[in-house]
C-alpha positions in Angstrom: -27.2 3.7 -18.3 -24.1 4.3 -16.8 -20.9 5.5 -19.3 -17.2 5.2 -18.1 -16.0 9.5 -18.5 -13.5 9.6 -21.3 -10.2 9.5 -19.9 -7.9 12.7 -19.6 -4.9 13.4 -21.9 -1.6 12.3 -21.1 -0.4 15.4 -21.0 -3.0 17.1 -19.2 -2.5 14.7 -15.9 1.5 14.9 -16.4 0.7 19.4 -16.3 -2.1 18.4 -13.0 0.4 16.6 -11.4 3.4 18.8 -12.2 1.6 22.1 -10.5 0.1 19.8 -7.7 4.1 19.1 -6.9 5.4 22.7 -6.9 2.7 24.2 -5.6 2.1 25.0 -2.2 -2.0 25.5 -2.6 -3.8 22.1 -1.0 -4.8 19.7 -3.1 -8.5 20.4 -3.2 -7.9 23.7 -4.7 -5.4 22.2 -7.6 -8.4 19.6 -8.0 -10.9 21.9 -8.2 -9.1 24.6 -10.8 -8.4 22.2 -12.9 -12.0 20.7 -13.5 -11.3 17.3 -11.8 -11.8 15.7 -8.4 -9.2 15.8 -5.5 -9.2 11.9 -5.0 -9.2 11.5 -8.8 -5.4 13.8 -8.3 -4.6 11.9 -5.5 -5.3 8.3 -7.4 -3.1 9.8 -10.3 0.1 11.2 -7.8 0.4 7.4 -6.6 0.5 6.2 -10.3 3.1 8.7 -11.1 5.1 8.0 -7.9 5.1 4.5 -8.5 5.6 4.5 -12.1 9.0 7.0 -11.3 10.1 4.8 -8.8 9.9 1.7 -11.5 12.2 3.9 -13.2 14.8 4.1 -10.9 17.6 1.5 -10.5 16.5 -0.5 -7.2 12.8 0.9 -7.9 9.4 -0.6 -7.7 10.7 -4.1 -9.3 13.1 -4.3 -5.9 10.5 -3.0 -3.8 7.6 -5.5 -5.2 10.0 -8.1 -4.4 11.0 -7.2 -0.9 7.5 -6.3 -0.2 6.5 -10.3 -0.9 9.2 -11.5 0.8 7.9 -9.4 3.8 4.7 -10.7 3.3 6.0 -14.0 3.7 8.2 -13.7 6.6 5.1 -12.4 8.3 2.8 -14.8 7.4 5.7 -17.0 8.6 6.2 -15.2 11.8 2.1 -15.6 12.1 2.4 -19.2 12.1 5.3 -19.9 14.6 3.7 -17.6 16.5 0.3 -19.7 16.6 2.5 -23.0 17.2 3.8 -21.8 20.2 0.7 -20.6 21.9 -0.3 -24.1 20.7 2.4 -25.5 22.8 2.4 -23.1 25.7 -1.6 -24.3 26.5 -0.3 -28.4 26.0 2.5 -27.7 28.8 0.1 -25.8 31.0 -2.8 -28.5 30.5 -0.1 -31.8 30.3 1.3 -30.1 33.6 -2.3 -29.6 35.3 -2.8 -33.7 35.3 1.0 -34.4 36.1 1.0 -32.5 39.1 -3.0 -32.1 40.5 -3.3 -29.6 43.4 
């Protein structure tokens, strides 16, 4: 049976990703001193990035909103765009029976 691993001390990822940020050694070798895997650093540098930029004024909270309001004025832009190709083929097959050649 499989067990989830016990998760690392707060502390110990804050140290991890604190060297892994001044240091100019790839992160492989930061992973691999440390006892843990590289993706496992790289999964905990986004959460830190992201939790620091929550932290900011203007940070993630902004960002999460401008980011669905993106999402939305593509999904927008999508759909327009699939109206006119809509329309372009009616013109082009209305204008095949209005004027036969």
């Amino acid at each position: 049976m499989f067990t989830m691993p016990k998760p690392y001390p707060k502390e110990f990822r804050r140290d991890v990703i604190a060297v892994a940020r001044r240091s100019d050694a790839p992160l492989r070798q930061i992973a691999q001193d440390f006892g843990i895997s590289e993706t496992c650093l790289q999964r905990w540098m986004k959460v830190a990035d992201r939790e620091e930029s929550a932290d900011r004024p203007g940070g993630a909270a902004a960002d999460t909103g401008e980011a669905a309001e993106l999402r939305e004025a593509r999904k927008r832009i999508r759909v327009l765009e699939q109206e006119a190709e809509v329309m372009r083929r009616a013109v082009g097959y209305l204008s095949q029976h209005v004027n036969p050649k």
